[in-house]
matplotlib code that plots the C-alpha trace (Angstrom):
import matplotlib.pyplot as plt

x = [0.0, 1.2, 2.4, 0.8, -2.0, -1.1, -0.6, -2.1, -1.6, -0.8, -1.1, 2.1, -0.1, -1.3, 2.1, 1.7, 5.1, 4.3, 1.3, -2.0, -2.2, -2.6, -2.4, -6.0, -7.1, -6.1, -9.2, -9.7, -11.4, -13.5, -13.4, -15.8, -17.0, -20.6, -20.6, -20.4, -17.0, -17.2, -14.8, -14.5, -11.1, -9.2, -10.7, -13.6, -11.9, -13.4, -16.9, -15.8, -14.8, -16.5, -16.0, -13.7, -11.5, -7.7, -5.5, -2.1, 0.5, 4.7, 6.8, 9.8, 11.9, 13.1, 17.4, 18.5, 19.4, 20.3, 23.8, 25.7, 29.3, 32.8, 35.4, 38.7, 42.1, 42.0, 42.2, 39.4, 36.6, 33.5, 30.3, 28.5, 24.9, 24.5, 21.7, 21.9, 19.7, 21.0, 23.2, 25.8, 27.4, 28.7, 30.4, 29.4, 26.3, 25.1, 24.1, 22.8, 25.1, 24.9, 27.4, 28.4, 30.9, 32.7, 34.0, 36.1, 37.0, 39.2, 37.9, 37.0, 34.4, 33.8, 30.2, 30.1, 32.9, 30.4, 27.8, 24.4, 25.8, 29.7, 30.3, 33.6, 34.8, 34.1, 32.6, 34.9, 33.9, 35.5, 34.3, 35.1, 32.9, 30.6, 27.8, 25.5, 22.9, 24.9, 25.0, 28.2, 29.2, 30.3, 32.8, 32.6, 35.6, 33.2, 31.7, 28.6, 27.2, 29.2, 28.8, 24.7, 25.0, 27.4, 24.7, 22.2, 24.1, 25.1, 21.7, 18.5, 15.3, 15.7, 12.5, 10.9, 12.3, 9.1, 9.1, 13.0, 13.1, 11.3, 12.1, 15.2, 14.6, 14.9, 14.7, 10.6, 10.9, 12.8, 9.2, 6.8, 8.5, 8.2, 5.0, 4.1, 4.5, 8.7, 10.2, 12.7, 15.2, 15.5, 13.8, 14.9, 11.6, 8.8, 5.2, 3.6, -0.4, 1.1, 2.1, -1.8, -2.3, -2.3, -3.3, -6.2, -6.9, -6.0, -8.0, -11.0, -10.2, -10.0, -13.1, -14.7, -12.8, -11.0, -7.6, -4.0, -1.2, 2.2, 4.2, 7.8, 9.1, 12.1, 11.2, 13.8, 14.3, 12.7, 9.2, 10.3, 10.7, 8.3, 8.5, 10.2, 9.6, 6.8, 5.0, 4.8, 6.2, 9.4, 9.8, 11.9, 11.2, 13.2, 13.9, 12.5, 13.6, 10.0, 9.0, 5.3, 5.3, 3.7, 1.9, 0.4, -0.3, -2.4, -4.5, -5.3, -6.7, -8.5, -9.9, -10.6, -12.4, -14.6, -15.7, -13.4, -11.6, -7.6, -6.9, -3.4, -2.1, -0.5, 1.2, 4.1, 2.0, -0.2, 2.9, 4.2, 1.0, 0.2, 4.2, 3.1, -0.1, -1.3, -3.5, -6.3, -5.2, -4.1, -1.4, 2.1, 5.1, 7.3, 11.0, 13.4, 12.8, 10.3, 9.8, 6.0, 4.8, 1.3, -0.4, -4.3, -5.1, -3.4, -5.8, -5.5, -5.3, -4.9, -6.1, -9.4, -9.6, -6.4, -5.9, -3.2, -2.2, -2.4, 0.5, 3.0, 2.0, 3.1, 4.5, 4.1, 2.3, -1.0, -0.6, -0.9, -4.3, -5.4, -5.5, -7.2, -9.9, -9.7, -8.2, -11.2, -12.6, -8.8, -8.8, -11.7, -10.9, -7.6, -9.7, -11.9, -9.1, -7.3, -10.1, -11.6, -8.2, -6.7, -3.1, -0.8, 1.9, 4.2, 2.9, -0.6, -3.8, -5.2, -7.4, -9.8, -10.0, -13.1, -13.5]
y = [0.0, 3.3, 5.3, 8.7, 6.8, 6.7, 10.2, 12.9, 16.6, 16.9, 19.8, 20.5, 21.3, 17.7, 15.9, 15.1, 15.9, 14.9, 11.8, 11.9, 12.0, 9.2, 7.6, 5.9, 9.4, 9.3, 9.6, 6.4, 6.8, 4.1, 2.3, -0.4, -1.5, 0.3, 2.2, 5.8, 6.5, 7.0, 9.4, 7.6, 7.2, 4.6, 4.1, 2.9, -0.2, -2.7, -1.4, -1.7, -5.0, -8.5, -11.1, -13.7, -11.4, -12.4, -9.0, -9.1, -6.7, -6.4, -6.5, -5.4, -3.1, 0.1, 1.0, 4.3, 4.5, 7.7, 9.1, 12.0, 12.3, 14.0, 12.0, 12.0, 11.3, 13.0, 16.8, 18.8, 17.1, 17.2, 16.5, 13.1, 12.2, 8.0, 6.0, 2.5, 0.1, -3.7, -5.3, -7.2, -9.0, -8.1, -5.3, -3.8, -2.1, -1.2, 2.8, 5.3, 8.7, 12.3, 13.6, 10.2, 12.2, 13.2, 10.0, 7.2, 3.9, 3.5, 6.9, 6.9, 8.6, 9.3, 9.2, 11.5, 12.8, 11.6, 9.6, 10.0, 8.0, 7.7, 5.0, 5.8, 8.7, 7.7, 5.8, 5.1, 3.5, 3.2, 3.0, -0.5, -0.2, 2.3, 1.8, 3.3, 6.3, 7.3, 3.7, 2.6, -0.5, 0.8, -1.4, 0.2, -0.2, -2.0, -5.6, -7.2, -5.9, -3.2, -1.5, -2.0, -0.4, 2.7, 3.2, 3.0, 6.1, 8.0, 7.3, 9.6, 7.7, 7.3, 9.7, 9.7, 12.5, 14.0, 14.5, 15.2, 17.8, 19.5, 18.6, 17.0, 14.0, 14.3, 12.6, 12.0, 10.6, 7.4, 6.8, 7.9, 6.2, 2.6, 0.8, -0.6, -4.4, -4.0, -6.6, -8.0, -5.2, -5.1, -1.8, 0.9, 2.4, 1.9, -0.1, 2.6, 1.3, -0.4, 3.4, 4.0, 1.0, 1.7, -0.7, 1.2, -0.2, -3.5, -4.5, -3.0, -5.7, -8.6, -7.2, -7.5, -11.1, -10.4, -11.6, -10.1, -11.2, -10.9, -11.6, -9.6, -8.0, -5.5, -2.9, -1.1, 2.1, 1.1, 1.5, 5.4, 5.6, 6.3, 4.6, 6.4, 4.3, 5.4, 1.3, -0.3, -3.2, -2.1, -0.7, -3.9, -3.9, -4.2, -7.3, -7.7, -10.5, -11.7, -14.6, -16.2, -18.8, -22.4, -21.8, -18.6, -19.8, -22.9, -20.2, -17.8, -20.4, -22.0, -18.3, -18.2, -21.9, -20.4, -17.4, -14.7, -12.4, -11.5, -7.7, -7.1, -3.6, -1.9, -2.9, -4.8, -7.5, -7.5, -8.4, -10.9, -13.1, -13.0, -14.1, -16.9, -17.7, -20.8, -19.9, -21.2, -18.8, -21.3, -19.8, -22.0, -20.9, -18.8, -17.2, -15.3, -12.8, -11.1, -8.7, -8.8, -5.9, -5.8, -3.5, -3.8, -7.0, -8.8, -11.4, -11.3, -14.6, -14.4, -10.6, -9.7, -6.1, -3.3, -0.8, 1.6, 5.1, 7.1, 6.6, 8.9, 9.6, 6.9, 4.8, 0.9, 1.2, 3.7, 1.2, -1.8, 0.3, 0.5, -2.8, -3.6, -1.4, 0.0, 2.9, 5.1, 4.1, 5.1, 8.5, 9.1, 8.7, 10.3, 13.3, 13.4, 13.0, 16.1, 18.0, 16.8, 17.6, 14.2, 14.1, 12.2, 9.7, 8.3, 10.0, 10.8, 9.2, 5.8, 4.3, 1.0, -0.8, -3.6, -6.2]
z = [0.0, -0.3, 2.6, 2.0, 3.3, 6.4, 6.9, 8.7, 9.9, 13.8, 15.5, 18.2, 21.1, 20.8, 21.8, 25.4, 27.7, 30.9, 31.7, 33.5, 37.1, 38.2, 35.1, 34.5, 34.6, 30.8, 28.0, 26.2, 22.8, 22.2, 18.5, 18.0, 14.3, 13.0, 16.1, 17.4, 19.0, 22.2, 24.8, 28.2, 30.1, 31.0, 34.6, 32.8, 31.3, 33.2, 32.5, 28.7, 28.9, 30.1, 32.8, 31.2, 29.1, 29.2, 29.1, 28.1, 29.0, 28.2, 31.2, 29.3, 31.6, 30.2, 30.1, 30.6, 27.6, 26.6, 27.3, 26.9, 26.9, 25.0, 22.4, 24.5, 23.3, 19.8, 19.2, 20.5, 22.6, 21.1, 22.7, 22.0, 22.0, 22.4, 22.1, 23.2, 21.0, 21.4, 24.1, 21.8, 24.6, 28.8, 27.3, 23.7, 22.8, 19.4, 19.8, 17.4, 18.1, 17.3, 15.8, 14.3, 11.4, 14.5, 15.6, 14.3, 15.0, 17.5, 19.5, 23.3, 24.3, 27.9, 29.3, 32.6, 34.9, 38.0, 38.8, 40.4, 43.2, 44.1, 41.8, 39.8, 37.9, 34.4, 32.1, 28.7, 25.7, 22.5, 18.8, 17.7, 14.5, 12.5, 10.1, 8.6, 9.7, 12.6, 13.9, 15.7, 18.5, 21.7, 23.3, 27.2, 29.8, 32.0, 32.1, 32.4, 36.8, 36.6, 33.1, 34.5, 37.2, 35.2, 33.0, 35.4, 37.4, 33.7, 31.3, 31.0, 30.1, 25.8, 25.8, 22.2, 19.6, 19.7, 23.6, 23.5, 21.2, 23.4, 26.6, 28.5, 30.3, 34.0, 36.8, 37.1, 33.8, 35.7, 37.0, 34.3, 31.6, 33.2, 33.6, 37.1, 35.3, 34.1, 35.4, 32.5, 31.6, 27.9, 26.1, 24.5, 24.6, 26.7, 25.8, 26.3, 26.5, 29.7, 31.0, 31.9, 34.6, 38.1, 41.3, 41.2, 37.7, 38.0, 41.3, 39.5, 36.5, 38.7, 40.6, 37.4, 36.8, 33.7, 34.1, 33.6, 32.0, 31.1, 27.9, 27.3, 24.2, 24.5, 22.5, 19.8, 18.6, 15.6, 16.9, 16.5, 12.8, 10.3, 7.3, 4.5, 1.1, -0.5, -0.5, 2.6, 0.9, 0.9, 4.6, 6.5, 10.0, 13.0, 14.9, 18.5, 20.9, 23.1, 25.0, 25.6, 27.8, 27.4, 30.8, 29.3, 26.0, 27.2, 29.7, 27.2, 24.9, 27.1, 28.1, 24.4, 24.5, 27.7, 25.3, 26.2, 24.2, 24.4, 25.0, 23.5, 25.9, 23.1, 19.6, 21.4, 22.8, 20.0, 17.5, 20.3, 20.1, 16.5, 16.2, 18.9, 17.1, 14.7, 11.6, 13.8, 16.1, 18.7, 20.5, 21.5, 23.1, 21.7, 22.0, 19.8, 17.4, 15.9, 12.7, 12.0, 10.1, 10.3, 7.0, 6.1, 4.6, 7.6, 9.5, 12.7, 14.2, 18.4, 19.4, 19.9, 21.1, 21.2, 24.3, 22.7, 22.6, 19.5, 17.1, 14.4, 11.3, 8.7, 11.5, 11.5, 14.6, 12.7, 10.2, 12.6, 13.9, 10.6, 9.8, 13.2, 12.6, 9.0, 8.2, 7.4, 10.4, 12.4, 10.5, 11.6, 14.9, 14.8, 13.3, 16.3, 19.0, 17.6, 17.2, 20.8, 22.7, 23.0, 24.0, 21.8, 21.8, 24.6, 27.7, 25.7, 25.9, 24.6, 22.3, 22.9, 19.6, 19.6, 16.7]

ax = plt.figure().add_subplot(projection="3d")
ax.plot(x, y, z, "-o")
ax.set_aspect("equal")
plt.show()
């Protein structure tokens, strides 16, 4: 399909930069097929779902990714902007950097001349390899415990462009940018549907006996980027490492077998158990990587409703929306969000999606 599609005009003043308080107070616009939309928030979920419903949420811990230090050693320092994308091993990381024509291999670069707490003086690591679109490995001084808990002390929260063009990330972020479920440190970004739960929330849910559950997929940068070839045929996504268990997989389809429905919590899980799922839709375990890139025409298999928050223009993720729900029927909505106020993206609010 073509991209241009997928597009739409968003007003500034609709990016979100801080969440709700507390965060279920966040509007939910609800999507469901020959029906009006309808504005509620998302302390109303368990009124909006029914007794027997299986949700699923990503327990992916986000890294404070996002670091900020000076090349050493050669000439003039200059000051570096990394973000770390994949753990490569105990000591190298794959990192996207700013200004990558600055560096070479072989560089050091120096992350800090302190720490949060007294750790040590410095973090070092040097440029082992560079590729392409400001891409390089990092090989850090540090190993495996000890380069964790360095970055821990050094990294900001990897805050979306949108929000960090506009904002530095500080020290709330360390709490608003995880969800109450991260458990399994591993993101580079955070799943962001999961950012509206509270205890609040989820003792309302069980109240109401729909069930909660946890999957993980550690989330890349590349749930950032908009696609830029004009068909969606050519855009390749990014790789994403996840786990269902067989324990999991056996309840929710015996959840499905009992009549109720699985509520994927954002795009992550919903790629996750589509990845895990049989044409019949019978779900298995499942661990390694993903790359689904779900387009309109896709026949969705495992997931029976969407909670999400509303997405980039021409991202995978309005396209993945799209193809739940149709995309006249999500530009619609998008068109009524903006023009109703809705906050947008990371820390915005969310969506219901019903089939």
């Amino acid at each position: 399909m073509r991209t241009d599609l997928f597009d739409f005009e968003l007003p500034e003043d609709r990016i979100a930069l801080r969440p709700a308080s507390p965060r279920d107070a966040a509007r939910l616009l609800v999507v469901r097929p020959d029906a009006p939309l309808e504005d509620r928030t998302i302390a109303d979920l368990p009124a909006l779902l029914r007794p027997g419903d299986a949700i699923v949420v990503n327990d992916t811990k986000v890294l404070p990714a996002s670091l900020h230090g000076r090349r050493i050693g050669r000439g003039i320092e200059v000051a570096i902007e990394a973000n770390l994308t994949r753990r490569l091993d105990g000591a190298r990381w794959l990192a996207f950097v700013r200004p990558a024509k600055r560096l070479q291999t072989g560089d050091v670069v120096r992350f800090g001349s302190e720490g949060r707490v007294c750790f040590l003086n410095q973090l070092d690591a040097t440029v082992e390899a560079k590729g392409e679109g400001g891409e390089v490995t990092l090989s850090f001084a540090l190993h495996g415990p000890s380069l964790d808990q360095a970055l821990e002390e050094r990294g900001d929260m990897p805050l979306p462009p949108y929000i960090a063009g506009r904002r530095a990330a500080d020290e709330r972020d360390r709490a608003d940018y995880q969800t109450m479920f991260a458990r399994d440190e591993g993101s580079v970004a955070a799943p962001t549907a999961g950012l509206h739960f509270t205890d609040v929330l989820v003792g309302a849910l069980r109240a109401r006996r729909i069930s909660l559950h946890r999957v993980t997929l550690h989330v890349g940068p590349g749930t950032f980027l908009p696609v830029k070839s004009d068909d969606t045929a050519d855009h390749k996504m990014h790789a994403e490492w996840g786990v269902v268990s067989a324990e999991l997989a056996d309840t929710l389809n015996a959840s499905r077998r009992a009549g109720g429905r699985i509520v994927a919590v954002g795009s992550t899980s919903l790629r996750l158990l589509e990845s895990a799922a049989a044409e019949d839709g019978t779900l298995s375990a499942f661990s390694g990587e993903t790359s689904l890139f779900v387009t309109p025409g896709y026949r969705f298999r495992a997931v029976d409703a969407i909670l999400t928050n509303f997405h980039l223009p021409r991202s995978t993720l309005f396209m993945l929306v799209s193809a739940f729900s149709g995309l006249d029927t999500m530009k619609r909505a998008y068109a009524r969000a903006i023009a109703t106020g809705y906050r947008f993206y990371s820390y915005g609010d969310a969506c219901l999606l019903l089939r």
